[in-house]
C-alpha positions as CSV (number, residue, x, y, z in Angstrom):
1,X,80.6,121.6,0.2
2,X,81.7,124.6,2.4
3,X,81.3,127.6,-0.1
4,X,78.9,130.0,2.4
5,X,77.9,131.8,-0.8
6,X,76.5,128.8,-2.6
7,X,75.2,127.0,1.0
8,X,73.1,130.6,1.0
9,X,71.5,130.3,-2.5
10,X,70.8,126.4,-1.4
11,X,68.6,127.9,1.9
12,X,67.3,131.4,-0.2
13,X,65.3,128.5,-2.4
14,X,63.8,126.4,0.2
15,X,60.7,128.3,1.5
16,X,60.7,128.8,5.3
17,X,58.0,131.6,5.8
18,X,56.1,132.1,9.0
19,X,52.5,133.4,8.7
20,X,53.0,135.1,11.9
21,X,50.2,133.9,13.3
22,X,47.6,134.2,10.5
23,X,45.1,131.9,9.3
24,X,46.4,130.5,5.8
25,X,45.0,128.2,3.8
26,X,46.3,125.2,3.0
27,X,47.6,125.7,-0.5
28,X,49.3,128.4,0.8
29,X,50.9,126.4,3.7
30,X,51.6,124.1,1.3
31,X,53.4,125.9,-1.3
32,X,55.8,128.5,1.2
33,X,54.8,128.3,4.2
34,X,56.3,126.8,7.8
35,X,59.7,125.5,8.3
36,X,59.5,121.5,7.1
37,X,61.5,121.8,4.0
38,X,64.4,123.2,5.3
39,X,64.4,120.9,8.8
40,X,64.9,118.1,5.7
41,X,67.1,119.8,4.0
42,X,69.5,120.2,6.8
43,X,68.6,116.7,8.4
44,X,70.3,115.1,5.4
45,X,72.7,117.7,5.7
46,X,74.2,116.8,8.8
47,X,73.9,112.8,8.2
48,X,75.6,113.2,5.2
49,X,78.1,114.9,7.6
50,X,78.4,111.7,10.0
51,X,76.8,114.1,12.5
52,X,74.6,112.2,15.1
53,X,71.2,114.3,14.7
54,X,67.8,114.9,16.8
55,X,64.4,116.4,15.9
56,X,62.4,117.9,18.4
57,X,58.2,118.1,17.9
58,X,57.4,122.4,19.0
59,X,53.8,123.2,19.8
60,X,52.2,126.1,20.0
61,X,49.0,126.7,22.1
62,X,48.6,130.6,20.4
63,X,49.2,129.8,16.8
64,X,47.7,128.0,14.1
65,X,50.4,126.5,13.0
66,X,50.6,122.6,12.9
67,X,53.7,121.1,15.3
68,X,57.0,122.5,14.0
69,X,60.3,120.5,15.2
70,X,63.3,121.8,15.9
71,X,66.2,120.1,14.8
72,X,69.8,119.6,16.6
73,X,73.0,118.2,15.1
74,X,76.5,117.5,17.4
75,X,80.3,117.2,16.8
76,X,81.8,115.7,19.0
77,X,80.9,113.7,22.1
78,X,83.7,114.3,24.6
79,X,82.2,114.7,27.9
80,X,84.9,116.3,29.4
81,X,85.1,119.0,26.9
82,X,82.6,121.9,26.9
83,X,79.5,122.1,24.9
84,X,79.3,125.5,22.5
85,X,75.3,126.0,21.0
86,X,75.5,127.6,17.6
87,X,71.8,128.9,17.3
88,X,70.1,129.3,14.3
89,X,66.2,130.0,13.4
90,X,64.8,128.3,10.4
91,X,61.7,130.6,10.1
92,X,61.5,134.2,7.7
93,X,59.3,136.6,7.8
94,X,56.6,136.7,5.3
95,X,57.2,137.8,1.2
96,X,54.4,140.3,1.3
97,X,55.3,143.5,-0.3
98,X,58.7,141.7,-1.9
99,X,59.8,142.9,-5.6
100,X,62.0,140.1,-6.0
101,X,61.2,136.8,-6.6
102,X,61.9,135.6,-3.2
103,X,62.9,132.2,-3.5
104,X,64.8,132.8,-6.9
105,X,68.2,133.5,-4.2
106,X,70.2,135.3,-6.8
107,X,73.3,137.2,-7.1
108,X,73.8,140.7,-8.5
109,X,76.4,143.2,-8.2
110,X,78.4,140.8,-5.3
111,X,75.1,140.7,-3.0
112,X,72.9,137.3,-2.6
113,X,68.9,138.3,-3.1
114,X,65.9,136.7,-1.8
115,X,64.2,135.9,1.4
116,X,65.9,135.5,4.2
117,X,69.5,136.6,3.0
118,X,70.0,138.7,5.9
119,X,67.9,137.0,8.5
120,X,69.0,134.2,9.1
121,X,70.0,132.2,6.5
122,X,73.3,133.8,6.0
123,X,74.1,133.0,9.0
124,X,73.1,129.5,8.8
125,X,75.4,129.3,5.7
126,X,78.1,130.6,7.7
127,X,77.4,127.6,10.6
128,X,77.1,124.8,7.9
129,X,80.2,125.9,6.0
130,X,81.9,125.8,9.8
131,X,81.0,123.0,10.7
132,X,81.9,120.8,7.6
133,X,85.2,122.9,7.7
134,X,85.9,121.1,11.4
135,X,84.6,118.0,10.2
136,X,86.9,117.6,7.8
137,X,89.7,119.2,9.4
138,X,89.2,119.1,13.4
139,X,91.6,120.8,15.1
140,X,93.0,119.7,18.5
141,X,90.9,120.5,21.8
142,X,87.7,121.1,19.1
143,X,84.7,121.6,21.8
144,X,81.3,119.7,21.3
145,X,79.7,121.4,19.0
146,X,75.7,121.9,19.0
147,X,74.4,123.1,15.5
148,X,70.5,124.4,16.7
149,X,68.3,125.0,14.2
150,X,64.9,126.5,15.9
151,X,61.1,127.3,14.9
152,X,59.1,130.0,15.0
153,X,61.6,132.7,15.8
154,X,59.3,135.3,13.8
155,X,56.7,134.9,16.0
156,X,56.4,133.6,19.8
157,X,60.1,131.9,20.1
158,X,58.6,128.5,20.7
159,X,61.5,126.8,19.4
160,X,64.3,128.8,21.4
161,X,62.2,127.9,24.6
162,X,61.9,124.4,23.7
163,X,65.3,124.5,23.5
164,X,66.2,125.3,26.8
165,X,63.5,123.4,28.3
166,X,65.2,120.3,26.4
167,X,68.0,120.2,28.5
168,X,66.3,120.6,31.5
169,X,64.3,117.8,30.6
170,X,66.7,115.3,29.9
171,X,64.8,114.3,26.6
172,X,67.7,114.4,24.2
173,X,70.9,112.4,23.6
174,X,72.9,115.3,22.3
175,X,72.1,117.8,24.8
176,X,71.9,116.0,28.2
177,X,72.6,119.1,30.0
178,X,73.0,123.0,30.1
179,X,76.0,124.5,27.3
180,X,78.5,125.8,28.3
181,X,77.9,128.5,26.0
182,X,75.6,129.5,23.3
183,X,76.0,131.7,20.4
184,X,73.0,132.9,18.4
185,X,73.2,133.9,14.8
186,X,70.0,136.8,14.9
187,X,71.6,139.6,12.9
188,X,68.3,142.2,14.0
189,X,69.2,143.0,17.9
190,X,65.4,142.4,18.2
């Protein structure tokens, strides 16, 4: 499936919220909270794909939160090609104040609703409906691609530092070393 529109109502439904550093209860975490269901989601994702994938255990010393992984996904695996990162964070901010159901992901009048839309799950959409475009269709000279899907965006950017600390460390088999490039899918300017 490569329809964006209908990859975006997919994410929009699986809850990714960050508590921004609050104390939540369990129930809470349970029902919404943290980024777990859609690491899954996209795990399966990319195996159904054929893409060789990685998760990577985050920790944070300043939150509350449990360990959060981040979660990488490559085509290709042509050393002698370049590496492109496509960044993407899992994590929204949290549904307080919302009037729409947030989850519910629906369309009206040609827009997508529900947490997220905007930032960043449309712009995952976008990445997963590229990348199983060039998996069924590669063109010739097709870099290595990186799909990274990071944690805790919304609040401390653990996951983007683990990130680059990963290939420093040598501790993954799809990102051995530095990028050549990375493009990252925040839509805010922060």
């Amino acid at each position: 499936m490569t329809d964006p529109a209908t990859i975006l109502q997919q994410l929009i439904a699986i809850p990714s919220v960050n508590p921004m550093g609050k104390e939540i209860d369990s129930a809470t975490a349970d029902a919404f909270c943290y980024e777990h269901r859609i690491t899954d989601f996209l795990d399966r994702h990319f195996s159904a794909l054929g893409l060789a994938v990685e998760r990577h255990e985050v920790h944070s010393a300043t939150d509350h939160a449990p360990a959060r992984q981040n979660l990488l996904a490559r085509l290709g695996a042509d050393a002698s090609k370049p590496t492109l990162i496509l960044e993407v964070h899992l994590d929204t901010v949290p549904v307080t104040g919302m009037t729409i159901d947030p989850f519910a992901s629906e369309l009206r009048d040609g827009r997508i609703w529900g947490r997220g839309a905007c930032d960043v799950k449309g712009a995952m959409a976008c990445i997963l409906a590229a990348i199983g475009r060039l998996v069924e269709d590669p063109p010739p000279n097709l870099p290595n691609i990186i799909v990274a899907c990071t944690v805790n965006e919304e609040h401390g950017f653990t996951g983007a530092q683990a990130l680059a600390k990963l290939w420093q460390s040598g501790q993954s088999k799809l990102l051995p070393t530095a990028p050549d490039a990375i493009i990252v899918s925040e839509p805010t300017e922060l």
